[in-house]
C-alpha positions as a printed Julia matrix, in Angstrom:
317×3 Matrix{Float64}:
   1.73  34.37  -29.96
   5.78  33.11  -30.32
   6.5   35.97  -26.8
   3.63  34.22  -24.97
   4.96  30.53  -26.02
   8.25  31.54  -25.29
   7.08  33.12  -21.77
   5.17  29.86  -20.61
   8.08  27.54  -21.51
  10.28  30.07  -19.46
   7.95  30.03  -16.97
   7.49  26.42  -16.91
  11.76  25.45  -16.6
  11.65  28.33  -13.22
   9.24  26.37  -12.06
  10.86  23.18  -12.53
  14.04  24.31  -11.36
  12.22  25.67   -7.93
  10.74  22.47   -7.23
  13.69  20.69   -8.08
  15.35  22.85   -5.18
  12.54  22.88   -2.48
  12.1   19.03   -2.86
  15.7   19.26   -2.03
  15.86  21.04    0.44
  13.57  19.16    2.49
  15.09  17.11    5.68
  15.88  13.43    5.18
  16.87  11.52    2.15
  14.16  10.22   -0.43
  16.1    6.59    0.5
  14.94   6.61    3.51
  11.66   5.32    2.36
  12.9    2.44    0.68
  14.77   1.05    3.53
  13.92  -0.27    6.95
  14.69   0.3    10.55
  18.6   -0.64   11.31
  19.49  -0.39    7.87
  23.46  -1.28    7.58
  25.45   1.05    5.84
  25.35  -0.73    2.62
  21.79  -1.5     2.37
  21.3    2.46    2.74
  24.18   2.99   -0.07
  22.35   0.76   -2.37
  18.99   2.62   -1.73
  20.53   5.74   -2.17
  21.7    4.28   -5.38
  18.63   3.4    -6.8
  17.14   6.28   -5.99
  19.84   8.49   -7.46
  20.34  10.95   -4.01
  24.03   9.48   -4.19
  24.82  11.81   -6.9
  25.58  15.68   -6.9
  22.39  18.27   -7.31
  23.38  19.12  -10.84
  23.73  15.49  -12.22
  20.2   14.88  -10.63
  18.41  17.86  -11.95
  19.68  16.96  -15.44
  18.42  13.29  -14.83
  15.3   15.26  -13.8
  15.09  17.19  -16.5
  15.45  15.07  -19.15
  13.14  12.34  -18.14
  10.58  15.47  -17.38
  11.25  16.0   -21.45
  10.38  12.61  -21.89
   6.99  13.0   -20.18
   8.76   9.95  -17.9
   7.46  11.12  -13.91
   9.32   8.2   -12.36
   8.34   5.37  -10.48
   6.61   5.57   -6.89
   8.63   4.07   -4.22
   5.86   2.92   -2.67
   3.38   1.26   -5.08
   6.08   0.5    -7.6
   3.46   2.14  -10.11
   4.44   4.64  -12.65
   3.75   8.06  -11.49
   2.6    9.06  -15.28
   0.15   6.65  -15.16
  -1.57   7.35  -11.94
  -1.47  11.1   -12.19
  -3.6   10.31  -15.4
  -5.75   8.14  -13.63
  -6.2   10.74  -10.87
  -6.7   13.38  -13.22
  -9.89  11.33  -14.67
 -11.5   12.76  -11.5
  -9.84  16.1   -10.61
 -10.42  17.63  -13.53
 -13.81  17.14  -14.06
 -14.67  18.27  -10.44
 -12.54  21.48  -11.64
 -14.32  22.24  -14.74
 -17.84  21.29  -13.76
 -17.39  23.37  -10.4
 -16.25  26.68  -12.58
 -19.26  26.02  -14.92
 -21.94  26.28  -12.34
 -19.49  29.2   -10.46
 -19.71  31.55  -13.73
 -23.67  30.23  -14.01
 -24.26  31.99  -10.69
 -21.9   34.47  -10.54
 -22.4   35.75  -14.18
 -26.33  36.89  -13.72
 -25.98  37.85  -10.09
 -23.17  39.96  -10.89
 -24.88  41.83  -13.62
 -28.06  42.1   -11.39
 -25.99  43.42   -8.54
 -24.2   46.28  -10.28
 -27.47  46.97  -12.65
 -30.03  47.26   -9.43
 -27.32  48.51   -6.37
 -29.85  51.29   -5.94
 -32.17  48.54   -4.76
 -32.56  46.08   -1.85
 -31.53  43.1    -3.29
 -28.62  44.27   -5.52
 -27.07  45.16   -2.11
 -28.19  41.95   -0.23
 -26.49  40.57   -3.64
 -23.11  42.0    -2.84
 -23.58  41.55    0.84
 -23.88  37.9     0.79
 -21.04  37.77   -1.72
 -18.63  39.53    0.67
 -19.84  36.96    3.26
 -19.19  33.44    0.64
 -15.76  34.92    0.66
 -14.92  34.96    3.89
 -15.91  31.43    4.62
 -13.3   28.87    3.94
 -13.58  26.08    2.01
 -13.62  23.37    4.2
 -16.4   25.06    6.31
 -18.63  25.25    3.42
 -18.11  21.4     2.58
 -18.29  20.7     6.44
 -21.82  22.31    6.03
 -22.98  20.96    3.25
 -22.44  17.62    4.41
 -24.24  18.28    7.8
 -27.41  18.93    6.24
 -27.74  17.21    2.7
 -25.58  13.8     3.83
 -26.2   13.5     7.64
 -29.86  15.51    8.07
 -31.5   15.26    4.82
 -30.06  11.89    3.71
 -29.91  12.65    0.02
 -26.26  12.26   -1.4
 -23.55  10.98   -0.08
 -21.0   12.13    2.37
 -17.9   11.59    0.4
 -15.98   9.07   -1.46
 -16.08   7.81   -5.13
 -18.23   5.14   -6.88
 -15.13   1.52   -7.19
 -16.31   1.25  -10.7
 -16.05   5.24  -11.39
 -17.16   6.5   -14.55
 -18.17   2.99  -15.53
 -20.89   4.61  -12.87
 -22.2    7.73  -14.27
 -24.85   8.7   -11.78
 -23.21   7.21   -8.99
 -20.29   9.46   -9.87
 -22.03  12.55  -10.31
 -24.17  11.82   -7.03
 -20.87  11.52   -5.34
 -19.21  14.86   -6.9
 -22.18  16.63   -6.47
 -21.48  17.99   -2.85
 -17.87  18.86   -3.92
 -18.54  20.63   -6.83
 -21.16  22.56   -4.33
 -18.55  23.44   -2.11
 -16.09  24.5    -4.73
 -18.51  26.35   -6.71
 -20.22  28.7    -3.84
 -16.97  29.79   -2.71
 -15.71  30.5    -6.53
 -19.14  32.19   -7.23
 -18.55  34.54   -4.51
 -15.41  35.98   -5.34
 -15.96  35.99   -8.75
 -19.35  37.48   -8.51
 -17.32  40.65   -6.98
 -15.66  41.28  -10.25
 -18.33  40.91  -12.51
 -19.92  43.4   -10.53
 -17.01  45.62  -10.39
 -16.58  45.33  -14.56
 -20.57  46.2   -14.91
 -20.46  48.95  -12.92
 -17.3   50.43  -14.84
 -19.8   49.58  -18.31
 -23.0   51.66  -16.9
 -20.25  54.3   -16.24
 -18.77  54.15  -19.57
 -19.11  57.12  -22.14
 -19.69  54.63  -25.38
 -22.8   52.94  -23.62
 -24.23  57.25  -23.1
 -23.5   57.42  -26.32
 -25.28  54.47  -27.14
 -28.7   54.99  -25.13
 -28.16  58.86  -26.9
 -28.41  57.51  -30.33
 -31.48  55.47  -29.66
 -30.77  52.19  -28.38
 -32.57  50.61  -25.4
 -30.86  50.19  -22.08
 -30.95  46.41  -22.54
 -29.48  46.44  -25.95
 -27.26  48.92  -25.55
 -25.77  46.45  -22.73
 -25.63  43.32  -24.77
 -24.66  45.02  -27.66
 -21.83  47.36  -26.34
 -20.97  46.39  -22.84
 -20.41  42.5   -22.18
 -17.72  42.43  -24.45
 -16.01  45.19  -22.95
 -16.96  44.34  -19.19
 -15.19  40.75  -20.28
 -11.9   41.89  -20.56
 -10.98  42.28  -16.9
 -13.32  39.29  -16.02
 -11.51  36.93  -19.23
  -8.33  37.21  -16.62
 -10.5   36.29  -13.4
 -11.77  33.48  -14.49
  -8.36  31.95  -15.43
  -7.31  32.75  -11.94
 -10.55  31.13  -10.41
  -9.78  28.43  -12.37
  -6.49  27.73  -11.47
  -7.17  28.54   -7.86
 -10.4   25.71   -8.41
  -7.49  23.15   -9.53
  -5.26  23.76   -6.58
  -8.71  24.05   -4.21
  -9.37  20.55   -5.34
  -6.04  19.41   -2.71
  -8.2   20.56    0.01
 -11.68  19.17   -1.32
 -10.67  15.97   -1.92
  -9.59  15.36    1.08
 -12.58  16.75    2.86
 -14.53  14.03    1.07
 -12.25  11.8     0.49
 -11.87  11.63   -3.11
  -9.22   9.75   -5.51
  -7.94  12.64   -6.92
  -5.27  14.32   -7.54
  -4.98  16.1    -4.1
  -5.27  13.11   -2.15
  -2.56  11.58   -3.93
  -0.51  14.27   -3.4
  -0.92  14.2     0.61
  -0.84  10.76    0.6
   2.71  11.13   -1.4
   4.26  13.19    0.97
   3.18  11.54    4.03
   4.79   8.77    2.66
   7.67  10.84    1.21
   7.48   9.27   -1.83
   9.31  11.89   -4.12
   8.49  10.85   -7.45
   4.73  11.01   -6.62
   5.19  14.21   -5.16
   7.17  15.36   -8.02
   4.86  14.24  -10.86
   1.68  15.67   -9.21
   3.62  19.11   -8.59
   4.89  19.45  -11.77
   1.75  18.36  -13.54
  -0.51  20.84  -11.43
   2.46  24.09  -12.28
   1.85  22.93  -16.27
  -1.71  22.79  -16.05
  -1.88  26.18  -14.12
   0.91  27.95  -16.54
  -1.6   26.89  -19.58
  -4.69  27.89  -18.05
  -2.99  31.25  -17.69
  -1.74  31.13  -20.91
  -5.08  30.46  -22.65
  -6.75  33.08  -20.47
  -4.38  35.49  -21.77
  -4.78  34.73  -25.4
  -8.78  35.05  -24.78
  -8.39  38.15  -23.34
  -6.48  39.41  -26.43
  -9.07  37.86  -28.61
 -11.79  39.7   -27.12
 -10.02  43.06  -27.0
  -8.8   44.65  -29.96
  -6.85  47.16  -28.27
  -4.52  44.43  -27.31
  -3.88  43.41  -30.79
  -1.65  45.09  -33.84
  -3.79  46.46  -36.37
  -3.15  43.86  -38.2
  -5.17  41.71  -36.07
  -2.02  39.76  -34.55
  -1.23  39.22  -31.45
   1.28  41.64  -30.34
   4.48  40.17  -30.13
């Protein structure tokens, strides 16, 4: 448990430190948005100022850093807002998109997966797999493209994209207007995951404890439940924190297909603006939540396989 906490806040200050850098390294000075066209010298001196570019890389990353310690993003440049508090705000919708969109992605992929690997002798355990192979191949954006065509434009029955003013305040509104997103999200999440559930079900029916199993009696069925989701979950346990990290950072593109307030959108909209603590805050906040999603993932996995653990019953260190 202390090797994996000391891995994610490793993992967490290299990631810091490589934004820190690329942010850098991009052209133009974060000043520049503060200041106007013909700009004398010292009005661009006392932007630079404010914005602390004026000092050397190392005095800025330790600014950086520490205010990063103190959970203090900045302020935007443009809105004057701080950056904590609308990455919160924006979070309010991202993250429920997220989690709702991996909920009905394991609810399809899950079964079908089973079915798939169980019946690949018949027709529709290959159509299964078939159709999978195609969800993957489609991007995103195509799928939401779609989905608007017919359910918005044709049918008429939700909306084609943004977000109810008063929000949650809102509930059916808002889940009327996330429905279509958390469509597009989901299908495409299904699909790849559905591959691996497959994969891990087809290594169970292979397996020599679930012979063993059906040898000593037990039913095909319960031999299954009993013996092989657990084992089938391991490899799927660290899928699904990859699908959901990949959902998080799928959201960027989502949002802005229908044009959502979320985190994404305020991300684009912060560096077409290059407004550098905005794009900062939103970065740094989407690396944490990604580093703990994979961090939780991992401890699940180790829950739910023994092997991984001391004999004891410990994580091993």
């Amino acid at each position: 448990m202390f090797r994996r906490l000391a891995i994610l806040v490793i993992s967490l200050f290299v990631a810091v430190v490589v934004l820190f850098i690329l942010l850098r390294l991009l052209p133009g000075d974060p000043a520049s948005s503060l200041i106007s066209v013909g700009a004398d010298p010292e009005q661009i001196a006392a932007a630079r100022r404010q914005v602390g570019s004026d000092l050397p890389l190392f005095e800025q990353f330790i600014h950086f850093l520490s205010s990063l310690v103190r959970l203090d993003l900045g302020t935007s440049f443009v809105s004057r807002a701080p950056v904590l508090e609308e990455v919160l705000t924006r979070l309010t919708l991202t993250i429920p998109l997220t989690l709702l969109s991996f909920a009905l992605a394991i609810a399809v992929a899950v079964p079908l997966g089973i079915v798939a690997a169980v019946k690949a002798d018949k027709w529709y355990g290959a159509a299964i797999s078939v159709v999978s192979q195609l969800g993957i191949a489609i991007p995103v954006f195509w799928v939401g493209i779609l989905l608007v065509t017919l359910f918005a434009v044709n049918l008429r029955l939700l909306p084609s994209g943004g977000f109810p003013p008063q929000g949650w305040g809102d509930p059916v509104a808002a889940l009327r207007a996330l429905t279509l997103p958390i469509a597009t999200i989901a299908i495409v999440m299904a699909a790849s995951l559905l591959r691996y559930v497959r994969s891990a079900t087809l290594d169970v029916l292979g397996s020599d404890y679930l012979r063993t199993a059906r040898a000593l009696g037990a039913g095909f069925s319960e031999s299954l439940v009993r013996h092989g989701i657990r084992n089938g979950a391991v490899p799927v346990v660290s899928i699904l924190g990859i699908e959901l990290a990949t959902a998080l950072l799928g959201a960027v593109v989502i949002e802005r297909v229908f044009a959502l307030p979320g985190l994404g959108s305020m991300l684009l909209l912060a560096i077409e603006q290059r407004d550098y603590p905005n794009v900062q805050g939103v970065l740094f906040i989407s690396t944490l939540l990604v580093l703990l999603i994979g961090f939780f993932a991992d401890l699940a996995q180790r829950f739910i396989d023994p092997r991984l653990r001391d004999p004891h019953g410990s994580v091993q260190k």
